[in-house]
N, C-alpha and C positions, 0 to 999 in steps of 0.2 A: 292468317294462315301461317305467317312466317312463324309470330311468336310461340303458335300454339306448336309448330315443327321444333323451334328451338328449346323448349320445356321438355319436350317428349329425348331429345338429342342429349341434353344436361343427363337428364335419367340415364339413358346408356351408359355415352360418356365415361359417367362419374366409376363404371365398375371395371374401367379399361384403364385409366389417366393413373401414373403412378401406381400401378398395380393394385385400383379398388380400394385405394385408403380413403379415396374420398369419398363424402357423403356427396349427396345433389345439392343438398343444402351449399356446402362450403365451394365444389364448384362453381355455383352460380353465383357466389360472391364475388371470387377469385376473376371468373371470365368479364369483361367488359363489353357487356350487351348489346348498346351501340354501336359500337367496333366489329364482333359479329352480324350485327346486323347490313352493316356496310356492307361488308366483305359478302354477306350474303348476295346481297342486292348488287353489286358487283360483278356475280358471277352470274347470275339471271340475267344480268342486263348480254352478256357475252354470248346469249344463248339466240340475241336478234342481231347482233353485228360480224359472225362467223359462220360461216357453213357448217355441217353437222361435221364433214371428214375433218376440218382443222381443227375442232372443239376439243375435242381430247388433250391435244397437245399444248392447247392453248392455255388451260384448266390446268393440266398440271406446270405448266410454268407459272401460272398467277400463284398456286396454292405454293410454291417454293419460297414466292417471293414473302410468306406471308411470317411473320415468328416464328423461329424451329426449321423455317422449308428448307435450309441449308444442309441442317443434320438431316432431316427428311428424304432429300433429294438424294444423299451421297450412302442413305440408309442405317443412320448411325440411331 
């Protein structure tokens, strides 16, 4: 289910990232699958070790700490 989430996410993705220059194709190169996938699995797993109220904030400090979360976080 994950994989077939993360195919379907590529396709979006790809008409947002750099103002839709990229194809699906050359995203999916570009992103390291694995590593998404982690990250995904990561954040599921944080969905059995947190209460629902502290999840949010949780999620968004994990996702800061992730590539980019720096400019992310300060909204750059």
């Amino acid at each position: 289910m994950i994989n077939s989430a993360l195919e379907a996410a590529i396709t979006t993705a790809s008409a947002e990232v750099f103002g839709g220059t990229l194809t699906p194709f050359k995203l999916a190169e570009i992103g390291d699958k694995n590593a998404i996938m982690a990250t995904c699995k990561n954040l599921l797993f944080l969905t059995y070790d947190h209460s629902e109220a502290d999840l949010p904030v949780i999620v968004r400090n994990t996702l800061a700490e992730l590539p980019g979360g720096t400019a992310w976080r300060q909204g750059d």
